[in-house]
C-alpha positions in Angstrom: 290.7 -31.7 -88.3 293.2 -33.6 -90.2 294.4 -36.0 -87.7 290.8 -37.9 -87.8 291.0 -38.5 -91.3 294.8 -39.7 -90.8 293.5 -42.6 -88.2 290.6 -43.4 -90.2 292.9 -44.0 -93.5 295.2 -45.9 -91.1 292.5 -48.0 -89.6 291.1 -49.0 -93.1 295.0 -49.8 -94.4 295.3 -52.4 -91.3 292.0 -54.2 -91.9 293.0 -54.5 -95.5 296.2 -56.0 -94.2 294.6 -58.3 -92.0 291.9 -59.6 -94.4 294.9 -59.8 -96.8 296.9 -62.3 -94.5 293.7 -64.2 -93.7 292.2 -64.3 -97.3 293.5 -65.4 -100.3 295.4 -63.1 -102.6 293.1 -61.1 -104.8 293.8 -60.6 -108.3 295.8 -57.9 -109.6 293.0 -55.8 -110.7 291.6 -55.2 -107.3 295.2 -54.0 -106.2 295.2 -51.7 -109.2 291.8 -50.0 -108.0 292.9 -50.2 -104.6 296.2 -48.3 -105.4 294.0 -46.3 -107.7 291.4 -44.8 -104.9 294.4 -44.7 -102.2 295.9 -42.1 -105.3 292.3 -40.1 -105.7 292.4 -40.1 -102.2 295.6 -38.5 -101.3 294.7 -36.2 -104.5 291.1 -35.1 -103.2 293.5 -34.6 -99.3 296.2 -32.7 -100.9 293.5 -30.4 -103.1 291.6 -29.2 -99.6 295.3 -29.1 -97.9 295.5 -26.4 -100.5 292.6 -25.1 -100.5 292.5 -24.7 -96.5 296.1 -23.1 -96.9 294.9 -20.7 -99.5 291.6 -19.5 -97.5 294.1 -19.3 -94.3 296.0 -16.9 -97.0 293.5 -15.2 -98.4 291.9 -15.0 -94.7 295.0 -13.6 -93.5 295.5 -10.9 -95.8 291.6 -9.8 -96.0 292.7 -9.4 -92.1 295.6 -7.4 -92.6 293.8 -4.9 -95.1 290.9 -4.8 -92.6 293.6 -4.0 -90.1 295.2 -1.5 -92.3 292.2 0.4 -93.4 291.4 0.1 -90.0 294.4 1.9 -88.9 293.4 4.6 -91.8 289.9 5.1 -90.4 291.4 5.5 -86.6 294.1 8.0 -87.5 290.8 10.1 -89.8 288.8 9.5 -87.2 291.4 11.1 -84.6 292.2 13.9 -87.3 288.1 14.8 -87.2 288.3 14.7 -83.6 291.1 17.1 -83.5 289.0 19.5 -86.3 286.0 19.0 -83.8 287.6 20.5 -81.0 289.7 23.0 -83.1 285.8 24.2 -84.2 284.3 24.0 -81.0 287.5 26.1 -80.0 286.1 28.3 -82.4 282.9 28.3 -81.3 283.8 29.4 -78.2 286.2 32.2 -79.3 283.1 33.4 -81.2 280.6 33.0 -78.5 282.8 35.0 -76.4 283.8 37.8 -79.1 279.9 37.9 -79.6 279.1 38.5 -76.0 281.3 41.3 -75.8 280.0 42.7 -78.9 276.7 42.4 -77.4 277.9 43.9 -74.4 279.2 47.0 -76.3 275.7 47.4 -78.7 273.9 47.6 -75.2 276.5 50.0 -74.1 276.1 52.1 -77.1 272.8 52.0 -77.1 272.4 53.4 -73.8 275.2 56.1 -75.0 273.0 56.5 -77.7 269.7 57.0 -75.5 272.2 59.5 -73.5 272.7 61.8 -76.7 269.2 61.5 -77.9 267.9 63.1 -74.4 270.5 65.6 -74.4 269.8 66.8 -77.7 266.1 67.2 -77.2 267.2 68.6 -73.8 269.1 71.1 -76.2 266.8 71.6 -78.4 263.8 72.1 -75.9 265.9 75.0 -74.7 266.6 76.2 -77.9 263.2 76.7 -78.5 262.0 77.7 -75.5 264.8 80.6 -75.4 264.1 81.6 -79.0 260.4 81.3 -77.6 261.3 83.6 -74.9 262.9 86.3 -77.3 259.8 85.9 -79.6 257.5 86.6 -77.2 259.4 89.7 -75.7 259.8 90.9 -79.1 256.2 91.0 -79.5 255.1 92.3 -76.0 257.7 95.4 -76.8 256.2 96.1 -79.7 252.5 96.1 -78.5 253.8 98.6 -75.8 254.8 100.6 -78.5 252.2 100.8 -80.7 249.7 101.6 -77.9 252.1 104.0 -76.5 252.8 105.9 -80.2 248.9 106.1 -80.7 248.3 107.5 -77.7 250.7 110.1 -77.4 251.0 111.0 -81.4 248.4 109.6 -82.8 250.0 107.8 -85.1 248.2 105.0 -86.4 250.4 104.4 -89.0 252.9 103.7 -86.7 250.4 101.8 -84.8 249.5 99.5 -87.5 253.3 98.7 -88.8 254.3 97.8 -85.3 251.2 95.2 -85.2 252.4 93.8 -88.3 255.6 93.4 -86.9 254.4 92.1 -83.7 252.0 89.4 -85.2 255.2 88.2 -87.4 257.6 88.0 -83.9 254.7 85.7 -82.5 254.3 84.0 -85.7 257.7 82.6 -85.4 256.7 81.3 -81.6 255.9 77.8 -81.7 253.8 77.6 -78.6 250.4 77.0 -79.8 249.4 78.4 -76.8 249.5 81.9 -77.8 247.4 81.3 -81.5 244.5 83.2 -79.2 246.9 86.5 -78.9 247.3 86.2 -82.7 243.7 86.5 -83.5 243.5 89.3 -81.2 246.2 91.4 -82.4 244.6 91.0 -85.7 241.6 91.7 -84.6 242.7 95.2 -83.0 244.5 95.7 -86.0 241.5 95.3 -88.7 239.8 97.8 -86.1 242.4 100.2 -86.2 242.9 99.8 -90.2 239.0 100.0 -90.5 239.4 103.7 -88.5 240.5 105.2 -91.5 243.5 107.3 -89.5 244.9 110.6 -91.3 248.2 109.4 -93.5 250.9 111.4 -91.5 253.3 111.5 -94.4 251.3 112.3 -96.7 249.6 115.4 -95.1 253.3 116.5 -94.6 253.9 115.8 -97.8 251.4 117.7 -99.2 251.9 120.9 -96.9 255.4 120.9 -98.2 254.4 121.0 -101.2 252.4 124.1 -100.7 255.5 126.0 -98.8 257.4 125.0 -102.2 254.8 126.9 -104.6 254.5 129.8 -102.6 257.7 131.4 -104.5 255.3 130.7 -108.0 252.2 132.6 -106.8 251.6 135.9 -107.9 251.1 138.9 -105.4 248.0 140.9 -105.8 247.9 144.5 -107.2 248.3 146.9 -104.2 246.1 150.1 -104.6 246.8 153.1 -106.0 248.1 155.7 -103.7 246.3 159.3 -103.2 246.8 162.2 -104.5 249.2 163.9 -102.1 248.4 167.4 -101.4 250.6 168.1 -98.4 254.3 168.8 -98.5 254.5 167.8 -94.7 253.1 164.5 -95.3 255.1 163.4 -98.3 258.2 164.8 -96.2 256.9 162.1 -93.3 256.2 159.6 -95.8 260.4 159.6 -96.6 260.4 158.4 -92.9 256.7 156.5 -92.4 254.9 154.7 -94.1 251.3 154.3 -93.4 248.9 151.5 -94.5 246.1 149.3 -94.5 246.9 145.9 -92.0 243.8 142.9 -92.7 242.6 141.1 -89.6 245.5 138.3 -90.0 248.0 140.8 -89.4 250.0 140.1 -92.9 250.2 144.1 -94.9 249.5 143.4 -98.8 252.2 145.6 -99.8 255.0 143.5 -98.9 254.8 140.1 -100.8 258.0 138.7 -99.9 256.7 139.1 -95.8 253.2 137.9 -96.6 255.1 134.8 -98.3 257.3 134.1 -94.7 254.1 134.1 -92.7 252.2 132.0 -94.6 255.3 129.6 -94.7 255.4 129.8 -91.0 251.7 129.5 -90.8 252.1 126.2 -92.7 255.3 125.1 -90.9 253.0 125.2 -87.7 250.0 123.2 -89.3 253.0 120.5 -89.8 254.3 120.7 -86.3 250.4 120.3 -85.1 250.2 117.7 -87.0 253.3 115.6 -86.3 252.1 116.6 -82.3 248.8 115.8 -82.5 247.2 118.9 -82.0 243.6 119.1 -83.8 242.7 122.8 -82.9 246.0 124.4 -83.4 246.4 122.6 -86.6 243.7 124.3 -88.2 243.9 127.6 -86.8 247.4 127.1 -88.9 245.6 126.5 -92.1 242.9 128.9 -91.6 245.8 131.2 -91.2 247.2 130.1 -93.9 244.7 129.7 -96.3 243.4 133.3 -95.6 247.0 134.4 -96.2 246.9 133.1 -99.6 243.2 134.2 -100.8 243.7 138.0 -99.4 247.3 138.7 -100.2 247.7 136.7 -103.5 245.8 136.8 -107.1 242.9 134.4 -106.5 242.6 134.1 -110.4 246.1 131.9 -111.2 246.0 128.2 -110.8 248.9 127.8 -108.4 246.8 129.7 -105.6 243.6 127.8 -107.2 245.2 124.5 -106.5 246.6 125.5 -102.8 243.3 126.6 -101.8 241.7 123.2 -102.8 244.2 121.4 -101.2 244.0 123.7 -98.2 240.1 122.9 -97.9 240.6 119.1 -98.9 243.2 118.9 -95.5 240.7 121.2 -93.0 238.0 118.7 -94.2 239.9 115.6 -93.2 239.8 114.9 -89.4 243.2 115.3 -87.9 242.5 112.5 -85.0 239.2 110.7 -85.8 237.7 108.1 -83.4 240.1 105.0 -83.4 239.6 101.7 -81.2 241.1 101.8 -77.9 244.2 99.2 -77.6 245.7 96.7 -74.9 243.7 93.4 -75.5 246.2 91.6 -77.0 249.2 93.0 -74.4 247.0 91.8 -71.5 246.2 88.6 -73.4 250.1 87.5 -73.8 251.0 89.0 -70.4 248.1 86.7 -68.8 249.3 83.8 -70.8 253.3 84.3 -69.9 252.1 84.7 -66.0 250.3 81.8 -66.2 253.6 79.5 -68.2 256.0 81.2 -65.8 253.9 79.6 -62.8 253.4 76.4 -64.5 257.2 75.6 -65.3 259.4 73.8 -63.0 262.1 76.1 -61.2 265.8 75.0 -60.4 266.5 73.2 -56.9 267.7 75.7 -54.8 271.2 74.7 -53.7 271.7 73.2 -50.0 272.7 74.6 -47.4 276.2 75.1 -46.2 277.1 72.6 -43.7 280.6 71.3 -41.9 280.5 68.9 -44.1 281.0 70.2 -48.1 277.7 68.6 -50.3 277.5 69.3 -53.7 275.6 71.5 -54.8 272.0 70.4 -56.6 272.3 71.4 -60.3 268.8 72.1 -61.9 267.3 70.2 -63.8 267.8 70.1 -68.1 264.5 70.5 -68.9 263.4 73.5 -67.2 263.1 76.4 -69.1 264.1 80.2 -68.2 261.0 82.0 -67.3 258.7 83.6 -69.9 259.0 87.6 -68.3 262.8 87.2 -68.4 265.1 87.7 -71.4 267.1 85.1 -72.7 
């Protein structure tokens, strides 16, 4: 770029030389402006020599701070590529961790499933045994009611073993069998609206007649005859002859006429824990005869056993109660009919040449309803 300028300055200098050798010598004040431009030229040259050297310079280091930060950016650049892969490492690592972990909720999930069933299984047969024992409970003590009213007559009995039979199914929880608990408390309103004799307190109350026996006062025996025979008072050392009522009991022995009627009312209380109607008061009649013939009518101790005498003969030893079994057929009916509907065990196979396991039955089924758990 310099070298044109050169040849041009060089071309000018050698027509000035040539004009000078062919014209006449100028004056000296041209030669001073000449001299003068040829110095503002080489000035103005030198100036842009500099300048171009010091935008080369500058140039130069503006590229090798380019180039430097250049070099700075490339080695972060490299350093984030390193962190990029160290992450998506990472990411990996975790994407793996997390498909096992997700393998393992499945897994316990399913375990979970596993425990869930076997617990119901478990508790299904809980219930169904304590279910079983409910139900046998009850059926017993239906047997034994009906069985204890019809051989005693003891609807006492009767009535505390309904209680007891309707709390046993109670604690069932089959809704099934509500229906036999609205029977058995239908037999048992029946049998409590019967009015039965109170056992133990008919015994009770004979007792206490047996007890104040002791307490009443024997009646005046009559006076004896005049004797006029020396043979017969020497037979009366040896005999004694009196007067016998139609029960059989003499008045002149208190303390014997006390046993009998004791017996008497010891057999209206074994009538009456048997069951026996007629024989029960042909004991009190006994009994109560005893008392008025052989004892003074006019205390209050024999007042009061007379009226209680007369208050038991006028209470019906075995009046008309219902007749019982609706609710034992009812729950027998209904366990037949559960028994049937249940699934039963696989029988196991058959023995072969070949040993196969055998088939185990099955977790839900439940033991039948007639057998005891």
């Amino acid at each position: 770029m310099n070298a044109p300028i050169e040849n041009k300055e060089v071309g000018e200098t050698q027509a000035l030389v040539v004009r000078g050798a062919t014209a006449p010598a100028p004056r000296r004040g041209g030669l001073a402006v000449l001299l003068a431009l040829l110095a503002l030229l080489l000035a103005a040259w030198s100036a842009w020599r500099v300048y171009l050297d010091e935008r080369d310079a500058s140039q130069s280091t503006a590229l090798s701070q380019l180039s430097t930060r250049l070099d700075g950016i490339e080695g972060q650049i490299g350093q984030r590529q390193r962190d990029l892969d160290g992450v998506r490492a990472r990411l990996g690592d975790a994407d793996t961790v997390n498909k096992s972990l997700r393998e393992e909720v499945l897994a316990l999930g399913e375990r979970v499933r596993h425990v869930e069933d076997a617990i119901a299984h478990l508790a299904e047969q809980r219930l169904s045994g304590r279910d079983a024992l409910a139900l046998n409970e009850t059926e017993f003590l239906l047997v034994q009611a009906q069985e204890r009213l019809a051989l005693f007559h003891d609807a006492d009995a009767a009535l505390a073993a309904y209680r007891l039979a309707d709390a046993a199914l109670a604690s069932a929880e089959d809704p099934a069998f509500a229906s036999v608990r609205r029977t058995i408390s239908a037999e048992r309103d029946a049998l409590a609206a019967a009015r039965p004799t109170d056992l133990r307190a008919n015994l009770d109350a004979i007792e206490r007649l047996r007890a104040a026996l002791p307490r009443m006062v024997a009646a005046r025996a009559p006076e004896p005859a005049a004797q006029t025979s020396r043979w017969r008072d020497f037979l009366d050392s040896f005999v004694r002859v009196g007067h016998v009522d139609g029960a059989g009991n003499t008045a002149h022995e208190p303390a014997f006429s006390r046993a009998v009627i004791a017996l008497d009312l010891r057999d209206a209380q074994a009538a009456l824990l048997g069951g026996d109607p007629k024989r029960y008061q042909a004991a009190l009649h006994r009994a109560r005869d005893g008392i008025a013939t052989l004892v003074d009518g006019q205390s209050a101790a024999v007042q009061a056993a007379l009226a209680e005498i007369d208050r038991l003969l006028a209470a019906p030893l075995v009046p008309a109660l219902p007749e019982l079994g609706s609710a034992l057929r009812e729950l027998r009916a209904l366990r037949a009919t559960r028994a049937l509907a249940e699934p039963k065990p696989l029988a196991p196979a058959p023995a072969s040449s070949a040993p196969a396991p055998a088939a185990a039955p099955t977790p839900s089924a439940k033991p039948a309803s007639g057998e005891a758990t």
